[in-house]
PADOFI-189651 format. One record per residue (C-alpha): residue number from 1; x, y, z. Coordinates in steps of 0.02 Angstrom, whole numbers, always signed. Example, Ala and Ser with C-alpha at 12.3 -4.5 7.8 and 13.67 -1.06 7.14 Angstrom:
% PADOFI-189651
<pt 1 <+615 -225 +390>> <pt 2 <+684 -53 +357>> 
***
This chain:
% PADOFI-189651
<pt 1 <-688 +517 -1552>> <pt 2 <-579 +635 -1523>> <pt 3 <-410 +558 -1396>> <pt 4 <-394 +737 -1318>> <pt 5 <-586 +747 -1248>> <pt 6 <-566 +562 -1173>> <pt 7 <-411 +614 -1091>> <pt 8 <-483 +767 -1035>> <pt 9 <-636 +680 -980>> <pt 10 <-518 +547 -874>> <pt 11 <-416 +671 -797>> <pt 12 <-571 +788 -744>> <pt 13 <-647 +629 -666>> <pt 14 <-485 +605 -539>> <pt 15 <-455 +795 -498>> <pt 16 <-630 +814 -508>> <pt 17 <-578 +1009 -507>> <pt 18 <-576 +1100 -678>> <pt 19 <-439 +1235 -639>> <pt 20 <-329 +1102 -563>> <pt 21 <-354 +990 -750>> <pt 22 <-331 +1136 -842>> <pt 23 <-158 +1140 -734>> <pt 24 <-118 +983 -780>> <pt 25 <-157 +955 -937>> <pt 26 <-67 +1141 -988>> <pt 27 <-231 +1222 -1057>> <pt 28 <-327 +1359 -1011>> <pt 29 <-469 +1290 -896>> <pt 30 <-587 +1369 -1043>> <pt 31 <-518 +1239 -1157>> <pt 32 <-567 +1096 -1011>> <pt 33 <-741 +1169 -991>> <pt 34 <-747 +1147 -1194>> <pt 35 <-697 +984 -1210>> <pt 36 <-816 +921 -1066>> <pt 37 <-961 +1028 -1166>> <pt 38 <-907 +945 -1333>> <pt 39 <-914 +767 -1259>> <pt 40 <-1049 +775 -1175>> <pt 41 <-1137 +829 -1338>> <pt 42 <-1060 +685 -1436>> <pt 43 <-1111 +543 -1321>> <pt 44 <-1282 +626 -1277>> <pt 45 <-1266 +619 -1112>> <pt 46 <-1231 +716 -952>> <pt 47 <-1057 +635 -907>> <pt 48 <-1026 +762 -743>> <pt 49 <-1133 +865 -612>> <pt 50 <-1056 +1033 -581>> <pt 51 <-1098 +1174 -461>> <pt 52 <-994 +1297 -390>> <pt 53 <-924 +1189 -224>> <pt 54 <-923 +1020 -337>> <pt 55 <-902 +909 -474>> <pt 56 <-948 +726 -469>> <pt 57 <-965 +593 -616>> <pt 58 <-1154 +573 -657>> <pt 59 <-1194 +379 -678>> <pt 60 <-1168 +405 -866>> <pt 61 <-1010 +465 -834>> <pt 62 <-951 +332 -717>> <pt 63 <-1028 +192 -856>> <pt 64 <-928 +310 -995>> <pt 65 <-748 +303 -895>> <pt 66 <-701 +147 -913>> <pt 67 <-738 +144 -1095>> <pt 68 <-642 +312 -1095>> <pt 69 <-482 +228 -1023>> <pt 70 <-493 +76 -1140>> <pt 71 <-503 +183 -1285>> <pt 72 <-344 +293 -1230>> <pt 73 <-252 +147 -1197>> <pt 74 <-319 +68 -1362>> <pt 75 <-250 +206 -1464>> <pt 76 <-80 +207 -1372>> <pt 77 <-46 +36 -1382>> <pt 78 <-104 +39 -1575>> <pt 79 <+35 +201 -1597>> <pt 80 <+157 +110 -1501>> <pt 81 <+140 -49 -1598>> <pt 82 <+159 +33 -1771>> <pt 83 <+295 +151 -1729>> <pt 84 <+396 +14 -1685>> <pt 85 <+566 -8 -1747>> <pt 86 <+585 -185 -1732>> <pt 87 <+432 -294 -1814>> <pt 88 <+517 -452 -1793>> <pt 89 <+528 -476 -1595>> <pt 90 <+338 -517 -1544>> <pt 91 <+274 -418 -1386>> <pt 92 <+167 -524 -1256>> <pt 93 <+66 -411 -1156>> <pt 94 <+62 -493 -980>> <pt 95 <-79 -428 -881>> <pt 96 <-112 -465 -684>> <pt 97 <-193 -394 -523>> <pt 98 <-50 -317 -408>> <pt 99 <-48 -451 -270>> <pt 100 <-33 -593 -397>> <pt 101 <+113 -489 -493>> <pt 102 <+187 -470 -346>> <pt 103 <+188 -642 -266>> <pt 104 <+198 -743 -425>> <pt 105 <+226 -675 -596>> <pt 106 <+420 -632 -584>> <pt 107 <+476 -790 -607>> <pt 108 <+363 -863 -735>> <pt 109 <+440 -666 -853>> <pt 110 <+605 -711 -799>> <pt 111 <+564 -892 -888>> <pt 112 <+475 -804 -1048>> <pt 113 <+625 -682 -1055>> <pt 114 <+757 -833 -1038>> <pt 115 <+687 -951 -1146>> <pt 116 <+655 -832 -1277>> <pt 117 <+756 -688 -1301>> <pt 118 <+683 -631 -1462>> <pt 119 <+497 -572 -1362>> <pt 120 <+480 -401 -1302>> <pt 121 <+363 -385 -1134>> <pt 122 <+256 -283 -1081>> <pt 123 <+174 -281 -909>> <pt 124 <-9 -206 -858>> <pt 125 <-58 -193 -651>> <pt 126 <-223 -173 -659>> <pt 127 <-412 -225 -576>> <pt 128 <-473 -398 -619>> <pt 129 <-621 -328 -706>> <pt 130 <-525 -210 -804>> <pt 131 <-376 -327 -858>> <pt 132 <-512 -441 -942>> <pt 133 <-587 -298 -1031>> <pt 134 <-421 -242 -1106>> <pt 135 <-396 -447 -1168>> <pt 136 <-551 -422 -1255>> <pt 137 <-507 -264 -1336>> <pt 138 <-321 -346 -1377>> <pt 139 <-221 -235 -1254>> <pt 140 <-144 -371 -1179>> <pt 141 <-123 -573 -1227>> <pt 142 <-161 -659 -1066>> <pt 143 <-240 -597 -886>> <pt 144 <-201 -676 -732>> <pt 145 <-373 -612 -617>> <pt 146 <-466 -661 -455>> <pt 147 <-628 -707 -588>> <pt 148 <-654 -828 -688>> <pt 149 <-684 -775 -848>> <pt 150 <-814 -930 -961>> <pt 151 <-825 -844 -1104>> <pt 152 <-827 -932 -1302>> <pt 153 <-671 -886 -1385>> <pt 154 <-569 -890 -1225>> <pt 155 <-478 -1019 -1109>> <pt 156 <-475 -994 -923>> <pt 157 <-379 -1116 -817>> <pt 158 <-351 -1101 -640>> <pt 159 <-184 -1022 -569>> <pt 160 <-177 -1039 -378>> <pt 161 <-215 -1064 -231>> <pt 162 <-174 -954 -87>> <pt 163 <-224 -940 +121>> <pt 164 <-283 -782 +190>> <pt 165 <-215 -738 +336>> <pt 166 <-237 -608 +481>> <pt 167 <-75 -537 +489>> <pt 168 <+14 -379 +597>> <pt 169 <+158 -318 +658>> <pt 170 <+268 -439 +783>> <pt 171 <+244 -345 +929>> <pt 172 <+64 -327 +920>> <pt 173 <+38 -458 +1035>> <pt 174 <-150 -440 +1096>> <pt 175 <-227 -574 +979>> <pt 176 <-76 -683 +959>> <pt 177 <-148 -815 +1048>> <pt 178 <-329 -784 +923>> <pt 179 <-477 -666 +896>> <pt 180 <-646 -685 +866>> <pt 181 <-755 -618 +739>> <pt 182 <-850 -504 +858>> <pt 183 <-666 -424 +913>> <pt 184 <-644 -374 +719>> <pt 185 <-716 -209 +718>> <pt 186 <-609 -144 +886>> <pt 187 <-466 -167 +764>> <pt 188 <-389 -60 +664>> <pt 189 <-423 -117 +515>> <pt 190 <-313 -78 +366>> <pt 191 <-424 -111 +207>> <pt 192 <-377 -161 +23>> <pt 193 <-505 -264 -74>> <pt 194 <-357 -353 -177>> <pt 195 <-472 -496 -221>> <pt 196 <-677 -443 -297>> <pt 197 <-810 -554 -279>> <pt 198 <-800 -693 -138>> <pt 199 <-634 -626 -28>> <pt 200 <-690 -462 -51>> <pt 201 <-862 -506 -3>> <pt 202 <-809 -608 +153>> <pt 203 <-707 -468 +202>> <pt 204 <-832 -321 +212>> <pt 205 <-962 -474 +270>> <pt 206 <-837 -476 +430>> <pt 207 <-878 -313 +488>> <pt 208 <-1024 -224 +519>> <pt 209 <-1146 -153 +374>> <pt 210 <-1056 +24 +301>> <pt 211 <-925 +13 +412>> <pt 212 <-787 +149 +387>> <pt 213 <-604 +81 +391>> <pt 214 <-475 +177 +463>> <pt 215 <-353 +147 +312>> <pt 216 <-403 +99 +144>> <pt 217 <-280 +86 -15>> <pt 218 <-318 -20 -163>> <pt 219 <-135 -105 -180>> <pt 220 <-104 -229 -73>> <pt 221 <+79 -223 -63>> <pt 222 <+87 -35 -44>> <pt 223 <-28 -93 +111>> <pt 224 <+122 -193 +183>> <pt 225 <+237 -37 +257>> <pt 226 <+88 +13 +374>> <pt 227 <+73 -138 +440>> <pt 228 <+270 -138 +472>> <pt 229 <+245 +29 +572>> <pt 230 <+136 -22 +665>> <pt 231 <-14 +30 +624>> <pt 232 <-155 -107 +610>> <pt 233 <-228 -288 +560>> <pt 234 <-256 -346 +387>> <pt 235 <-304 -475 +292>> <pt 236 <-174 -532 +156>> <pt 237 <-116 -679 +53>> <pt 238 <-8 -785 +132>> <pt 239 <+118 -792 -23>> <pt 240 <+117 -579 -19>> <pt 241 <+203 -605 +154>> <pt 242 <+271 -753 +181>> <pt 243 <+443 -679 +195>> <pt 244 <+380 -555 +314>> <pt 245 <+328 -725 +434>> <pt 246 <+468 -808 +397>> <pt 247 <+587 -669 +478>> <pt 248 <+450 -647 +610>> <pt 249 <+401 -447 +578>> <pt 250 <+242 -482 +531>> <pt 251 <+142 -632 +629>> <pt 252 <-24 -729 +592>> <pt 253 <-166 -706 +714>> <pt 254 <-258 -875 +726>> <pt 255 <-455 -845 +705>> <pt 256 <-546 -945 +846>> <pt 257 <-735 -948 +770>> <pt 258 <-723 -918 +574>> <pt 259 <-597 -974 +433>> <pt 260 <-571 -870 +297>> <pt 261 <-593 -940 +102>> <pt 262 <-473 -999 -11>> <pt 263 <-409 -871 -141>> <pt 264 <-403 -944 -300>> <pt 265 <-329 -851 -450>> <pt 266 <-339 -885 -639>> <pt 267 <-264 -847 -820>> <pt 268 <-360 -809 -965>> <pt 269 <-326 -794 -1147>> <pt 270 <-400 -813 -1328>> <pt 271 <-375 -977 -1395>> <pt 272 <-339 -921 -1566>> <pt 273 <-182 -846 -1505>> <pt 274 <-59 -997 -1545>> <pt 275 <+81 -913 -1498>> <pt 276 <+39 -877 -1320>> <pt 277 <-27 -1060 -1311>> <pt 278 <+133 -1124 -1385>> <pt 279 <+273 -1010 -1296>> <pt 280 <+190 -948 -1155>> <pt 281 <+60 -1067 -1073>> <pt 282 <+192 -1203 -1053>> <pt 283 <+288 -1109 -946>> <pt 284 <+140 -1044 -858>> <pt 285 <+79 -1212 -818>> <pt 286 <+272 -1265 -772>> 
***
């Protein structure tokens, strides 16, 4: 299939506008309407609904964009991989959800880069669900995810364990003494679903069915700055901002009727890869 429709296809399904694509991508929005027309045709299937105020992913074409992605990154990584000038350094393709990169993954590269300086590194920020579909396709060697992933061929072993906390900024005082769950939706609430499944689920459970936040982003740290200004409650991992308690401008609101679950975090790879299992898990598991 054709690189230039999938990328197309991608970019058409963020802008969602075909003259601003066409911008974009440097073609003449003629050459966007084409490519849509000749992918559609090669997959069978309607991928997008157009009329003249809108254009929205059909449920084909949501299905069809992550495969789209994988693909693009499947052929990069494959390009990048062959055109490389050095064949005997091995690359270790770390991949990891934002919050856990960002509260625990530097040291354990710092490690791989100091005990082994003949490893090139490559990092992926991604969704849990997507990083373990790119370690099935062999974009990257090991995932470290919110989900457990049981499948034959690969070894999942816990990570950690982390509290999740009701956090805002220090002089945000009404709460500081504790809230209740029925005081949750007078908040405002700054959203980011930075763990799927259970957190996430307890989260949205929390507040009332197809509530509308007043602030969502889906990176947790990004979510940290607001929270500085001034603008809101969230709930975050304690590691994320534990320097943030620590110098007091952020404080923990004690809940007074519900505790929150524990956010546990694992690491997947194939278990035919002996060199990840060798070099890598130990100092993982250090």
């Amino acid at each position: 299939m054709d690189s230039q429709l999938l990328k197309t296809f991608i970019q058409l399904s963020s802008t969602k506008n075909f003259t601003q694509t066409a911008k974009l991508l440097f073609v003449a929005q003629s050459t966007v309407t084409n490519r849509i027309n000749e992918l559609e045709k090669a997959v069978g299937k309607q991928l997008f609904l157009r009329t003249k105020k809108m254009v929205a992913l059909t449920l084909e074409g949501e299905l069809f964009l992550s495969y789209a992605k994988r693909l693009v990154d499947l052929e990069e990584t494959a390009i990048q991989q062959i055109n490389s000038s050095d064949f005997t350094r091995r690359l270790v393709r770390f991949g990891a959800t934002n919050s856990i990169y960002e509260s625990c993954l530097f040291p354990i590269i710092r490690s791989v880069q100091a005990n082994d300086l003949n490893i090139l590194i490559k990092v992926v920020i991604n969704h849990s669900f997507d990083l373990l579909a790119f370690l099935q396709d062999s974009l990257i060697d090991i995932a470290f995810t919110y989900i457990p992933y049981n499948k034959e061929g690969y070894v999942c072993i816990p990570f950690k364990e982390d509290e999740l906390l009701l956090v805002t900024v220090k002089n945000n005082t009404e709460f500081a003494s504790g809230i209740y769950q029925d005081d949750l939706p007078s908040l405002d609430y700054l959203f980011c679903n930075f763990a799927l499944q259970k957190v996430g689920q307890f989260i949205r459970e929390l507040f009332p069915p197809h509530y509308q936040f007043a602030f969502e982003i889906d990176n947790s740290s990004k979510l940290i700055p607001y929270l500085l200004d001034g603008l809101g409650y969230s709930f975050l991992p304690r590691s994320l901002i534990s320097s943030y308690l620590e110098d007091g401008s952020l404080i923990s609101i004690p809940l007074r009727d519900f505790e929150t679950p524990t956010i546990k975090s694992y690491y997947t790879y194939k278990n035919e890869d002996d060199f990840v299992l060798q070099h890598i898990i130990p100092l993982v598991a250090s």
